[in-house]
C-alpha positions as CSV (number, residue, x, y, z in Angstrom):
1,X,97.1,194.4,255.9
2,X,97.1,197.4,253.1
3,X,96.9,194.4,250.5
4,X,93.9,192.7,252.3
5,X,91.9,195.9,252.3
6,X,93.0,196.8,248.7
7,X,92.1,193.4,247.6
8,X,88.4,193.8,249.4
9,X,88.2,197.2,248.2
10,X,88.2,195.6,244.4
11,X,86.1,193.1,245.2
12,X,83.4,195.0,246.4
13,X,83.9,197.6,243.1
14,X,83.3,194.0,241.2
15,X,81.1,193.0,243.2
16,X,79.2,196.5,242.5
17,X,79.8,196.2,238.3
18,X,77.8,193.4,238.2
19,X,75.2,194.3,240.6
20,X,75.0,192.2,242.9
21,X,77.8,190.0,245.1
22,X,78.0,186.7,245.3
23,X,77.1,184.9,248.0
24,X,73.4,184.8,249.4
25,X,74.4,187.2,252.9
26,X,76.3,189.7,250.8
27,X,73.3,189.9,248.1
28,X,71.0,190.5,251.9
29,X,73.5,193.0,252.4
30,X,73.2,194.8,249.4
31,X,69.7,194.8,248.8
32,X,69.6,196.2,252.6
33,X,72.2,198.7,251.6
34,X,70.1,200.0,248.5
35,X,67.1,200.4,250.3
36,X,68.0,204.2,251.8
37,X,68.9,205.5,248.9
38,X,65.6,203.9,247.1
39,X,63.8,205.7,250.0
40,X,65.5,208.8,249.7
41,X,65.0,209.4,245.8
42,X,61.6,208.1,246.4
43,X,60.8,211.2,248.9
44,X,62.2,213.5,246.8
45,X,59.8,212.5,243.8
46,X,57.0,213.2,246.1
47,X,58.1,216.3,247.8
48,X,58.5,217.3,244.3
49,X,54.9,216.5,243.4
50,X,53.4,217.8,247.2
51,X,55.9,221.0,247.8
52,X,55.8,222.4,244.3
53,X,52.8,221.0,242.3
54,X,52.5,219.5,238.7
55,X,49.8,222.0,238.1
56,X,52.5,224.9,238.3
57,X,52.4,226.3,234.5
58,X,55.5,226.4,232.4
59,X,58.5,229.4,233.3
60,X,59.8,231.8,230.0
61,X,63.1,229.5,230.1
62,X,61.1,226.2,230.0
63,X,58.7,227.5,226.9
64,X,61.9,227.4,224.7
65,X,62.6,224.4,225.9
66,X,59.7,222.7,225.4
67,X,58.0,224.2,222.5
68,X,61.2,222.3,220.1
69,X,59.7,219.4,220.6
70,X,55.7,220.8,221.6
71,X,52.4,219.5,220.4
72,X,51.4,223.2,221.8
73,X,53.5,225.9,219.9
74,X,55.7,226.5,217.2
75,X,59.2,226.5,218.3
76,X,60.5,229.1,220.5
77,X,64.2,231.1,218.9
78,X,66.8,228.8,220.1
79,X,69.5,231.6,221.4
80,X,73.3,230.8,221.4
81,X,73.9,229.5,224.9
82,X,70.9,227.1,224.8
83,X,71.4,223.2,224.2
84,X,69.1,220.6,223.1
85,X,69.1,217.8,226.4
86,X,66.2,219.5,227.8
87,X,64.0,219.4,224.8
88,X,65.2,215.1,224.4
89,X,64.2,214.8,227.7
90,X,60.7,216.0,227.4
91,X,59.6,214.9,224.1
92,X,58.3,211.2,225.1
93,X,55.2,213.9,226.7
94,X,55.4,217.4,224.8
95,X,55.6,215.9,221.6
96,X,52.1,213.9,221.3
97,X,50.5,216.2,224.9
98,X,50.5,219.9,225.9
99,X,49.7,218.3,229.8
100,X,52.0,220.6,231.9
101,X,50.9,218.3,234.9
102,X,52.2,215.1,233.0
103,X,55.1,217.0,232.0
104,X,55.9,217.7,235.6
105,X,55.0,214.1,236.5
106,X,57.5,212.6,233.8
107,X,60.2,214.9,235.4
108,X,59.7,214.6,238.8
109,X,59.8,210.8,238.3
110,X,62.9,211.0,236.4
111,X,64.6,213.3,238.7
112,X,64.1,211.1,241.2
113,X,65.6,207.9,239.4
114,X,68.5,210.0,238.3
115,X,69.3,210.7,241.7
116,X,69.2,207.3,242.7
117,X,71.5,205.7,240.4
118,X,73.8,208.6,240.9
119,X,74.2,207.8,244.7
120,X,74.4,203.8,243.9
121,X,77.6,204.4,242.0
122,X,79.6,205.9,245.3
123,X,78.8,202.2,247.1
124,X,81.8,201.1,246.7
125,X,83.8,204.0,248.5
126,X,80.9,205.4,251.3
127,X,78.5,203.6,253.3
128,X,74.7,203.8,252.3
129,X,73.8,205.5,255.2
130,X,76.3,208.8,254.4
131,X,75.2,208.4,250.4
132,X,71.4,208.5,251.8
133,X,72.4,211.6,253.7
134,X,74.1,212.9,250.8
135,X,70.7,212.6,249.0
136,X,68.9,214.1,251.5
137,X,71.0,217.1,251.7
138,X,71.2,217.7,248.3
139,X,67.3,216.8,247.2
140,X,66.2,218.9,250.5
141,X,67.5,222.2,249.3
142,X,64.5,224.3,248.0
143,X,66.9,225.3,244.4
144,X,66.5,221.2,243.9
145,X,63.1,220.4,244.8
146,X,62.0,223.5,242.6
147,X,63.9,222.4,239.5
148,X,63.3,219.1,239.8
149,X,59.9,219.0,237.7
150,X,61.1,221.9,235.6
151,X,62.2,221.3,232.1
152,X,65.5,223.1,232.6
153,X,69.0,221.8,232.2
154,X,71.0,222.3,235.5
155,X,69.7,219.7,237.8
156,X,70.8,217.3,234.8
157,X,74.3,218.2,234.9
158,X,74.2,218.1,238.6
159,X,73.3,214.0,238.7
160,X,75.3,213.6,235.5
161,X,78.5,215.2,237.4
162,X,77.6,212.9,240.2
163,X,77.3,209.9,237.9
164,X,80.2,210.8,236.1
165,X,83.2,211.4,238.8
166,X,81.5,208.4,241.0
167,X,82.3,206.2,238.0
168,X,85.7,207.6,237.1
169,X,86.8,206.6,240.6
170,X,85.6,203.4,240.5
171,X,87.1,202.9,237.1
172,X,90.6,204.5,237.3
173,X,90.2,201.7,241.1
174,X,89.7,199.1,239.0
175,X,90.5,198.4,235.1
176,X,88.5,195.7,234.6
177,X,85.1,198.0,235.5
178,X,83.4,198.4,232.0
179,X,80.6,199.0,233.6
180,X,82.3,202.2,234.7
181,X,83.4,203.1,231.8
182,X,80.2,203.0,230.3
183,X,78.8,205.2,233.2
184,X,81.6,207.6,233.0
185,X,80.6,208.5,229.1
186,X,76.6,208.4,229.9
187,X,76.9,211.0,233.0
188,X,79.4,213.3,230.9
189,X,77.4,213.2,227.5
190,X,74.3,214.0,229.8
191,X,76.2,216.8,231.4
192,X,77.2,218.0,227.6
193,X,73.4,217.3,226.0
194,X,72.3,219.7,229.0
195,X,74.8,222.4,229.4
196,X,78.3,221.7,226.9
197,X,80.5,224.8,228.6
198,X,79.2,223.1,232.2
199,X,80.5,220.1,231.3
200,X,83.8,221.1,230.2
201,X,84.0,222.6,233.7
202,X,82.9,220.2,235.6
203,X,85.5,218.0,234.0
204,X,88.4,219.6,234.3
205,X,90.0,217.9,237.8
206,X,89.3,214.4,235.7
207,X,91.2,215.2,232.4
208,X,93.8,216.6,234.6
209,X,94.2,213.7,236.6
210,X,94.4,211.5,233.3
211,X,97.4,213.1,232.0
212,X,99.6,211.0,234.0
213,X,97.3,207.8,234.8
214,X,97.8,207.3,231.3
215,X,94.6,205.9,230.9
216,X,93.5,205.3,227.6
217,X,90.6,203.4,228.0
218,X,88.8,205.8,230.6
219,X,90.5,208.7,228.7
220,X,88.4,207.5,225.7
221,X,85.3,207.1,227.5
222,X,84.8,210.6,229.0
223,X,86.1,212.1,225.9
224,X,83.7,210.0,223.8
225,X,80.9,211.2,226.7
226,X,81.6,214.7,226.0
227,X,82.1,214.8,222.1
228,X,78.5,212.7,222.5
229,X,76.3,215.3,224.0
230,X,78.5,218.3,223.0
231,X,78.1,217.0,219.4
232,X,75.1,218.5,218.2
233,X,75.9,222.0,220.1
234,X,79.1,222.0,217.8
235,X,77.6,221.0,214.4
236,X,74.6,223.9,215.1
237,X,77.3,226.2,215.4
238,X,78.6,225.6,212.0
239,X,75.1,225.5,210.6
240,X,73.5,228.3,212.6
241,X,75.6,230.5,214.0
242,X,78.4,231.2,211.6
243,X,81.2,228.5,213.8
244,X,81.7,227.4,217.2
245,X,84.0,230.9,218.1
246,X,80.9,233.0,216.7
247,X,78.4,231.0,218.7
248,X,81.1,231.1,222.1
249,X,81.0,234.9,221.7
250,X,77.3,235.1,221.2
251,X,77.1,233.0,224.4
252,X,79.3,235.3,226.1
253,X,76.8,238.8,224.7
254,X,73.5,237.5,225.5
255,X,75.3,236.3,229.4
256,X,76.1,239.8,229.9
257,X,79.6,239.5,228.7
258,X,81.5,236.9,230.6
259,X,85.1,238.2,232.5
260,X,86.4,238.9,235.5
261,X,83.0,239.4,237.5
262,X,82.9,238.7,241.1
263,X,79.5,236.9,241.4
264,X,79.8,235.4,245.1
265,X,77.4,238.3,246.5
266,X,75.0,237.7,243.4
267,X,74.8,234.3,244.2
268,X,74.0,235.0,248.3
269,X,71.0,237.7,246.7
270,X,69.6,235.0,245.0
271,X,69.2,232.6,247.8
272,X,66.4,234.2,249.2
273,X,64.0,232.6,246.0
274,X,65.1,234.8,243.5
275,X,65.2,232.4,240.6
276,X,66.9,234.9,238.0
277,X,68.9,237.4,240.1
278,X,69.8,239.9,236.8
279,X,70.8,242.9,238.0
280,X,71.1,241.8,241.0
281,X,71.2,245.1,243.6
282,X,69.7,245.3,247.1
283,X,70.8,243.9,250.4
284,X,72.2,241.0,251.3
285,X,69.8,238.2,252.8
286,X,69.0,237.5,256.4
287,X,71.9,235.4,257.6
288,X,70.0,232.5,258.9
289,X,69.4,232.2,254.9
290,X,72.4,232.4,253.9
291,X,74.0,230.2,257.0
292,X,74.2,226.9,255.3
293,X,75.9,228.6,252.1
294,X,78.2,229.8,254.3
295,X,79.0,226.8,255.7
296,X,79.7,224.5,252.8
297,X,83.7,225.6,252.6
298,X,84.0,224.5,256.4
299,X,82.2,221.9,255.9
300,X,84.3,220.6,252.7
301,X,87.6,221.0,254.4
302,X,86.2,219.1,257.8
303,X,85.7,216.5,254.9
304,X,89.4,216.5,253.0
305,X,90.9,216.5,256.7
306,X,88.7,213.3,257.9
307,X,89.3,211.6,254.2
308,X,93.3,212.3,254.7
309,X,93.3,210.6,258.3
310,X,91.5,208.0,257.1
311,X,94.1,207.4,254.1
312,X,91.1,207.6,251.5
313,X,91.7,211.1,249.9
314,X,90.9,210.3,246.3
315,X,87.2,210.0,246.5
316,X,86.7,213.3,248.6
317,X,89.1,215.2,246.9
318,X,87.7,214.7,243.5
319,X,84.5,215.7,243.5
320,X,85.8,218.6,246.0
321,X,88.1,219.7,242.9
322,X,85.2,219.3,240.2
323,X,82.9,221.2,242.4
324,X,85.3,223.9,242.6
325,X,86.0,224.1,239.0
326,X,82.6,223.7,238.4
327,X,81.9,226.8,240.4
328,X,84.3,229.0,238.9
329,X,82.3,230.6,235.9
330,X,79.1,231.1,238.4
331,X,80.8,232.8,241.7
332,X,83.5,234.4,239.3
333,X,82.7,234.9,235.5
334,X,79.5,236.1,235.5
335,X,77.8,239.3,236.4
336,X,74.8,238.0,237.5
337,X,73.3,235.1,239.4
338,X,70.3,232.2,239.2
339,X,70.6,229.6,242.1
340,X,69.9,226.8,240.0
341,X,74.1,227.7,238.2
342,X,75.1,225.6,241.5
343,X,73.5,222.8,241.4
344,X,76.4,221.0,239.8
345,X,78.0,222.1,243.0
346,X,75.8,221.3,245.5
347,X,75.5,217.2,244.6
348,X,78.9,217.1,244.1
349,X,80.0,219.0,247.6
350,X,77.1,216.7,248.9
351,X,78.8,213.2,249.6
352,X,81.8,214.5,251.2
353,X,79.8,217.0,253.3
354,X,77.6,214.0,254.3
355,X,80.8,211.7,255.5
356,X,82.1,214.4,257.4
357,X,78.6,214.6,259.3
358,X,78.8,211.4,259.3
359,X,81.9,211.6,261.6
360,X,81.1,214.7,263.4
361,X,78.4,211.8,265.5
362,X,80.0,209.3,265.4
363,X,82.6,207.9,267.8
364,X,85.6,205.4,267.2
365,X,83.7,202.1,266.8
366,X,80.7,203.2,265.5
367,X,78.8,204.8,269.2
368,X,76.9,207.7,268.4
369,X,78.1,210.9,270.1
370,X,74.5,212.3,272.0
371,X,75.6,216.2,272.0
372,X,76.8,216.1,268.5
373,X,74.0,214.0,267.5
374,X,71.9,216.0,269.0
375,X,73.3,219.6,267.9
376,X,73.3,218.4,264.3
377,X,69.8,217.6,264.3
378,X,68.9,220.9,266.1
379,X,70.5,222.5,263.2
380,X,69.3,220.6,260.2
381,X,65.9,221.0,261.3
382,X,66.9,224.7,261.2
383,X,67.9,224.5,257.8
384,X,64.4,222.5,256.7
385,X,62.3,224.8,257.5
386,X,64.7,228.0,256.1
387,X,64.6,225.8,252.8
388,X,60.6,225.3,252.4
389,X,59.9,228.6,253.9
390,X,61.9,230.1,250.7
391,X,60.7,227.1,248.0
392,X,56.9,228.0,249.7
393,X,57.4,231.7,248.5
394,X,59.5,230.7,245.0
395,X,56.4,228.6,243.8
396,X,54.0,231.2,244.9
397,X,55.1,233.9,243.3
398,X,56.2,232.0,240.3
399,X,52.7,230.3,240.0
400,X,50.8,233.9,240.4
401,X,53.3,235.1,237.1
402,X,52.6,232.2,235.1
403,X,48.6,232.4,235.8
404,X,49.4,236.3,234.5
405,X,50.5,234.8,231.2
406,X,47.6,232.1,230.7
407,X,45.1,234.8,231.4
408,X,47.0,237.2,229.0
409,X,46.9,234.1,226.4
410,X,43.0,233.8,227.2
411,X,42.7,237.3,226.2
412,X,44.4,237.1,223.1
413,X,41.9,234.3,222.1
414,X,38.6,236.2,222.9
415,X,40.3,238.9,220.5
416,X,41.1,236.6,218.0
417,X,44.6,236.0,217.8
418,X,44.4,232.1,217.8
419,X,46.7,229.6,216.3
420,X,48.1,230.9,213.4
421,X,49.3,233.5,214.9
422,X,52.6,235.2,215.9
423,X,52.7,237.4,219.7
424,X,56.0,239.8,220.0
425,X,57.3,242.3,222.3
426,X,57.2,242.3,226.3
427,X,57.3,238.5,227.1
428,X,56.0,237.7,224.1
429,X,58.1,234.3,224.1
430,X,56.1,232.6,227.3
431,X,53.3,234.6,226.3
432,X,52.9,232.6,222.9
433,X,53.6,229.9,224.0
434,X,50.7,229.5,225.8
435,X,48.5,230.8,223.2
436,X,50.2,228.4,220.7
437,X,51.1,231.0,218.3
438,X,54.8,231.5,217.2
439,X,56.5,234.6,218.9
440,X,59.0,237.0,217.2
441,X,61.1,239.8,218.5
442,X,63.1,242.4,216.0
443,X,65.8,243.1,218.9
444,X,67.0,241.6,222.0
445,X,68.4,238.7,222.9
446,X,65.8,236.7,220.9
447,X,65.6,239.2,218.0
448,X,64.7,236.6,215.1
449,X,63.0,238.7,213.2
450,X,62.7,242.6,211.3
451,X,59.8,244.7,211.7
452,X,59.1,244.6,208.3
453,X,58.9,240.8,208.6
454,X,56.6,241.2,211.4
455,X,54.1,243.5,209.4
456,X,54.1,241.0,206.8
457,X,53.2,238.4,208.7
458,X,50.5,240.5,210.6
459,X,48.4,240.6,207.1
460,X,48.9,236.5,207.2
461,X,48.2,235.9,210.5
462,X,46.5,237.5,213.2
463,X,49.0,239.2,215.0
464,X,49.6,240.8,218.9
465,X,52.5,243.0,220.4
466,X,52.8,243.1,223.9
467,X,54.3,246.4,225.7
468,X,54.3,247.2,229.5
469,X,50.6,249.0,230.6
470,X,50.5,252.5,229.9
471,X,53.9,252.5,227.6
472,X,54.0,253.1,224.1
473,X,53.4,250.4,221.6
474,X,56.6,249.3,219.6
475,X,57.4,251.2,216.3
476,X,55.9,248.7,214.1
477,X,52.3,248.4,216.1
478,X,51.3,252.6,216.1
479,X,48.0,252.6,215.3
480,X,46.9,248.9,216.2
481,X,44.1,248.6,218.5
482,X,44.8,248.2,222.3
483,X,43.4,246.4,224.8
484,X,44.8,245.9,228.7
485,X,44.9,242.5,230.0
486,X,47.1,240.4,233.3
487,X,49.8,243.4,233.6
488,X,50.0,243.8,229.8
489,X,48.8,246.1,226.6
490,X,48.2,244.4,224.2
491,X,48.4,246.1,220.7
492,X,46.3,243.8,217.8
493,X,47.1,243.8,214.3
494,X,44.0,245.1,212.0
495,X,42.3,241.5,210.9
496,X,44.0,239.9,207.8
497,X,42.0,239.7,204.6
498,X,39.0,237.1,205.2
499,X,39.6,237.1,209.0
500,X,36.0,238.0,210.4
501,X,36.8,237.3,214.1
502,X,37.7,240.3,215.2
């Protein structure tokens, strides 16, 4: 009996690297089977587009981003802990279109196919309708429909994580899988072209787990997968950043130091919509926000004990252990919080939590259990409208600070400080971005610059320093004219030589 079910058990992995099975019922069956998760990726693109809004204007994270690759500005500074995926993503539209609604668009359609051909790799060991529920858990929570259209880097390791263990099980199940192989290395060079130390996190439980498998061929494909997208963070260290050590400890600097930080209550603050949670004081949340976060241990172990009676451990327990390890620098090496850190965690606690749901209703031979059923739904429902009650306040707020900097941008054009032209100071990154001049900072984090570089460039270019209202201008702007604008001074450089504009 084991054999018979082993020997299905490959076939349908086979059946699942060539995409498709063989005879005419089975390819019914699959095409049927594919269909939720089609529907589910589907709904998330458009809850993306309806619940969040392609008009939404670009955050300060998603300016450096884009403006490597940007038809709008001159390239943001690139700080340590940054990588380049984000900027590769979005260069088929920000390098030929400075359309933040086709940006958004081109994400939220991508987003939406990532998610889908991350769930179609865990056919072989869940049914569709638990890998449609996984979707729907994970692509309902208002931290993934907010980042979904955002040029940022986190949701990318979350459905390359996904891709990535999905494959390694269904490689290390059957040898023969190349089509595995192949989409072990993809997901774990796109978790490495998005965030290299995630990845390396994320992948621990696997390169554990290979040390006795003595795998050689799936050894070489998520090392080659890593290596691939980690590649070009590694040679910029050498070239930029004096080696990769230097650029590690820069990382570490600009991130506040990273130690022994207990993060967990930073991480509970920031589920009430705070998208950057630095410091991160006050009280905790209302618990009916927090509930569900609360829940996800339970509900992890409810799915390791029904995986264990069910004699199929290996495909809950990894992505329970990469979730974990993936967690690790976010809840305790850190001392500060931004939910999107978690998304990793969240798709990967997301199948397992969805097959022990799946369980919770249903009854030995497939009945559903009414109560249960019923309960669950009462609860989810719950959950919903906690999630878009938080996402509806995350994009308004957002959307009201990123009107702030357009109109500050708009000001800086009617007093003549248009492209060429350099903006530094308070915000000065977003803030230049959207005026499409170059930005420059003499301290900081992004301190690329001296202020004796910035006065030299001020008798180029027409030139702006930004300071809080009411403060004092920076050191190298005293006696520069001032004029308010959206929450802003803004200090202007006397005209260059042959500049009659202002």
């Amino acid at each position: 009996m084991a054999d018979d079910r082993n020997a299905t058990l490959v076939g349908a992995r086979r059946a699942a690297r060539r995409g498709a099975p063989t005879s005419g019922s089975g390819a019914a069956r699959w095409a049927h089977g594919s269909r939720p998760l089609a529907a589910v990726a589907a709904a998330f693109t458009v809850a993306q587009l309806v619940l969040v809004g392609p008009g939404l204007g670009l955050g300060w994270d998603e300016t450096v981003y884009v403006s490597q690759i940007s038809a709008q500005a001159p390239p943001a500074f690139f700080s340590a802990p940054r990588a380049r995926g984000v900027s590769l993503l979005v260069a088929p539209v920000t390098s030929w279109s400075t359309s933040t609604e086709l940006l958004r668009v081109h994400l939220a359609v991508l987003s939406g196919l990532g998610l889908h051909l991350a769930l179609r790799v865990w056919r072989p060991f869940f049914p569709p309708r638990v890998l449609a529920a996984a979707g729907a858990l994970f692509a309902s929570l208002w931290v993934t429909l907010f980042y979904g259209p955002a040029a940022m880097p986190n949701l990318w390791v979350a459905i390359g994580a996904l891709a990535c263990v999905g494959c390694f099980l269904r490689a290390r199940a059957d040898r023969a899988d190349r089509t595995a192989l192949w989409g072990v290395a993809a997901g774990a060079a796109l978790m490495a072209w998005m965030r290299p130390t995630d990845a390396v996190w994320t992948a621990l439980p696997l390169l554990v787990l290979l040390i006795p498998a003595r795998s050689g061929r799936l050894a070489l494909a998520l090392l080659a997968g890593l290596a691939t997208g980690g590649g070009q963070w590694i040679a910029e260290a050498y070239l930029s950043h004096g080696g990769l050590g230097r650029r590690l400890s820069e990382a570490s600097r600009i991130q506040g130091g990273l130690g022994w930080h207990v993060a967990v209550d930073d991480q509970l603050r920031g589920l009430v919509g705070r998208t950057l949670c630095r410091p991160c004081t006050g009280p905790l949340p209302d618990p009916v926000i927090v509930a569900w976060w609360c829940l996800l241990p339970l509900a992890a172990a409810a799915a390791l004990a029904v995986a264990a009676r069910a004699r199929r451990t290996t495909p809950t327990l990894l992505p329970l252990a990469c979730a974990a390890t993936a967690a690790v620098p976010y809840l305790f090496l850190i001392g500060y919080a931004a939910p999107r850190f978690l998304l990793p965690v969240y798709a990967l606690l997301a199948v397992p939590v969805a097959d022990a749901l799946s369980h919770l209703v249903t009854a030995p031979g497939g009945r559903v259990r009414p109560v249960a059923a019923g309960l669950l739904a009462l609860g989810l429902a719950g959950h919903l409208a906690v999630q878009y009650v938080v996402l509806d306040r995350v994009v308004d707020r957002t959307a009201a600070d990123r009107r702030d900097w357009a109109r500050t941008a708009a000001d800086l054009h009617r007093f003549g400080v248009r492209p060429p032209c350099l903006v530094t100071g308070t915000e000065a990154v977003p803030v230049a971005y959207y005026a499409g001049c170059a930005s420059a900072n003499p301290r900081g984090h992004n301190a690329n610059t001296t202020e004796a570089g910035i006065a030299r460039t001020a008798d180029r270019i027409p030139t702006a320093a930004l300071s809080p209202p009411g403060g004092p201008p920076p050191p190298y702007a005293r006696g520069w004219r001032t004029r308010p604008s959206a929450g802003l001074d803004l200090h202007l450089a006397p005209s260059p030589p042959g500049d009659r504009t202002r």
